[in-house]
C-alpha positions as MATLAB code, in Angstrom:
seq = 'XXXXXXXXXXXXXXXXXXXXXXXXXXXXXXXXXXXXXXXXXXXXXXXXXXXXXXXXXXXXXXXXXXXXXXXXXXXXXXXXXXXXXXXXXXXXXXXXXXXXXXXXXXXXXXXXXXXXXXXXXXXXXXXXXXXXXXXXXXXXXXXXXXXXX';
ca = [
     -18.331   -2.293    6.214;
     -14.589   -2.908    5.085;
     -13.034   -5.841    5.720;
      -9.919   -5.376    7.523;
      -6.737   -8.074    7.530;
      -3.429   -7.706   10.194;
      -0.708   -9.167    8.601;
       1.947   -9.834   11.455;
       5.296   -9.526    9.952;
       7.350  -11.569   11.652;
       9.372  -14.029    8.793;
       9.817  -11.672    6.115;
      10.206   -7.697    6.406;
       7.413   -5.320    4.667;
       9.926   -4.339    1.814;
       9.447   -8.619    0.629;
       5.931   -8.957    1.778;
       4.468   -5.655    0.481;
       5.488   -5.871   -3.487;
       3.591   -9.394   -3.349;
       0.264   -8.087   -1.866;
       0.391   -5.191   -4.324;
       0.557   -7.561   -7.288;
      -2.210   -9.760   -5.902;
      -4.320   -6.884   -5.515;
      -4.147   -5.564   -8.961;
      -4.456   -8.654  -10.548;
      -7.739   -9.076   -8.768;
      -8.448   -5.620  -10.364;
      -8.426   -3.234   -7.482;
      -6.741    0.467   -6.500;
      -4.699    0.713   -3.981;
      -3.535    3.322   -1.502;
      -0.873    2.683    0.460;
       0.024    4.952    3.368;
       3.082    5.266    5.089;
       3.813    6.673    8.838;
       6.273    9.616    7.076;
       7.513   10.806    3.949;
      10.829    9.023    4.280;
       9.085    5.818    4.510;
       6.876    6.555    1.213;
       9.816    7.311   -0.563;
      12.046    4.518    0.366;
       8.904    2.446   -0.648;
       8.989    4.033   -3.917;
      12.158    3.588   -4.449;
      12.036   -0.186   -3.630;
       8.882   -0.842   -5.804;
      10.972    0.236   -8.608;
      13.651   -2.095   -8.073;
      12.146   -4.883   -5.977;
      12.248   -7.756   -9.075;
      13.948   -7.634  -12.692;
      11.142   -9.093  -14.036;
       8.508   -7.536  -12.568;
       6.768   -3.988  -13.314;
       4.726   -2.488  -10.411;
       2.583    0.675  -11.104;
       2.149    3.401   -9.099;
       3.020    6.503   -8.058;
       3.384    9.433   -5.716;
       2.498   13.292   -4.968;
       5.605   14.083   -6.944;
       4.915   12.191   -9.441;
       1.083   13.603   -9.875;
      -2.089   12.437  -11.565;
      -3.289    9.981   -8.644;
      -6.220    9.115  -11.282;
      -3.969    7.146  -13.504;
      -2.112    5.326  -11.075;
      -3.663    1.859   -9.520;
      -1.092    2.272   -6.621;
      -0.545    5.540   -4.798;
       2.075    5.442   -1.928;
       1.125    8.424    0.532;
       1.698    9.330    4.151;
      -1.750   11.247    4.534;
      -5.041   10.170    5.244;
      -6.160   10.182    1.850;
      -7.760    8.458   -1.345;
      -6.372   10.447   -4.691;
      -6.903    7.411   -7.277;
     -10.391    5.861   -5.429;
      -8.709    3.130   -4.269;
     -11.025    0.623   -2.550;
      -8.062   -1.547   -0.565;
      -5.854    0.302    1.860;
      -2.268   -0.934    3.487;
      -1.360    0.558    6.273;
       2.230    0.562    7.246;
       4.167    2.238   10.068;
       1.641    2.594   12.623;
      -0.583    4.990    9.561;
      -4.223    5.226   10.597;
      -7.448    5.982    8.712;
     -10.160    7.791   10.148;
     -12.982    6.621    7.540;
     -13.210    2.986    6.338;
     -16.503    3.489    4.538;
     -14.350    3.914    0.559;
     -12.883    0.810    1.444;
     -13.792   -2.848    0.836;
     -10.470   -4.049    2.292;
      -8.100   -2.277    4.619;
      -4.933   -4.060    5.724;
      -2.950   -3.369    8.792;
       1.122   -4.753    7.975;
       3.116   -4.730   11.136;
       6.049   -5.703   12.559;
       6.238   -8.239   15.047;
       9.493   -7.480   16.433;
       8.757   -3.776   17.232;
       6.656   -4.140   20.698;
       5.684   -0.167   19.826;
       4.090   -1.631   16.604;
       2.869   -4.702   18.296;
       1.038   -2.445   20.728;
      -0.668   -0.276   18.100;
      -2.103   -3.439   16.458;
      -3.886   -4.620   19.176;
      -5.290   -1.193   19.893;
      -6.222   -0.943   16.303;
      -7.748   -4.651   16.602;
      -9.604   -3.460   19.165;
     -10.885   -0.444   17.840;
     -11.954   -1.750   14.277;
     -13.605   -4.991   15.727;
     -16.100   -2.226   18.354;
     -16.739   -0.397   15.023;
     -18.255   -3.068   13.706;
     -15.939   -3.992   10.865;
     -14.894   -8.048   10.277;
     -11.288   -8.237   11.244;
      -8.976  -11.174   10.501;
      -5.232  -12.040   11.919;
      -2.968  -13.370    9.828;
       0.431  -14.981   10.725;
       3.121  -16.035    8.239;
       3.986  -19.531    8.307;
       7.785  -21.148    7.836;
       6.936  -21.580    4.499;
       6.433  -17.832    3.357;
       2.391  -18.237    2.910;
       0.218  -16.544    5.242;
      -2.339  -18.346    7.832;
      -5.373  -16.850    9.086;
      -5.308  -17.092   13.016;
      -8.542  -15.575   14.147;
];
């Protein structure tokens, strides 16, 4: 069973909080997919993760950019697992319909869009009756996260 994190956004927007998680991830040695609620989205992601730091270098890569096997991070809006990632973000209200590749799968909303506030707690709801361990995690004044429940 994966375990699966909500990050409420509600300090910092995704484009500041995403970059951070990514890097955390891979230096813990894991794939990632990241999937996006439209193509828009995955590009302007894409774009960002390019750009986000000077001093920073963040792999990954797209369908236009090809060969999901070589990159650690692929940014998609499909339901899909090109570079067997085993940790999942989920932005923009983007579901999954099978957990079981996943060790971790991480819900990142907005807490100042009710629409995205809404589809949390049905997705809380939904992964907790499927049997999967589910944490809630708020960001604290500081920029750090704290896990609520």
């Amino acid at each position: 069973m994966a375990e699966v994190l909500f990050y409420h956004l509600e300090r910092q927007p995704l484009e500041q909080v995403l970059p951070t998680l990514l890097e955390r991830s891979l230096q813990r040695g894991w794939r990632v997919v990241v999937q996006t609620g439209d193509e828009e989205r995955r590009d302007a992601l894409d774009a960002h993760l390019w750009a986000y730091r000077d001093d920073s270098f963040l792999p990954h890569g797209t369908v236009r950019d090809g060969h999901p096997e070589l990159q650690p991070v692929w940014l998609t809006c499909l339901d899909e697992n090109p570079n067997g990632a085993t940790v999942r973000f989920l932005v923009d209200k983007a579901t999954c319909a099978d957990f079981a590749p996943y060790e971790r799968v991480v819900y990142l909303f907005d807490g100042f869009d009710e629409t995205s506030v809404a589809d949390a707690r049905l997705r809380w709801k939904e992964t907790k009756a499927g049997g999967h361990g589910v944490t809630y995690w708020r960001q604290g004044d500081e920029g750090g996260w704290t896990k609520m429940a």
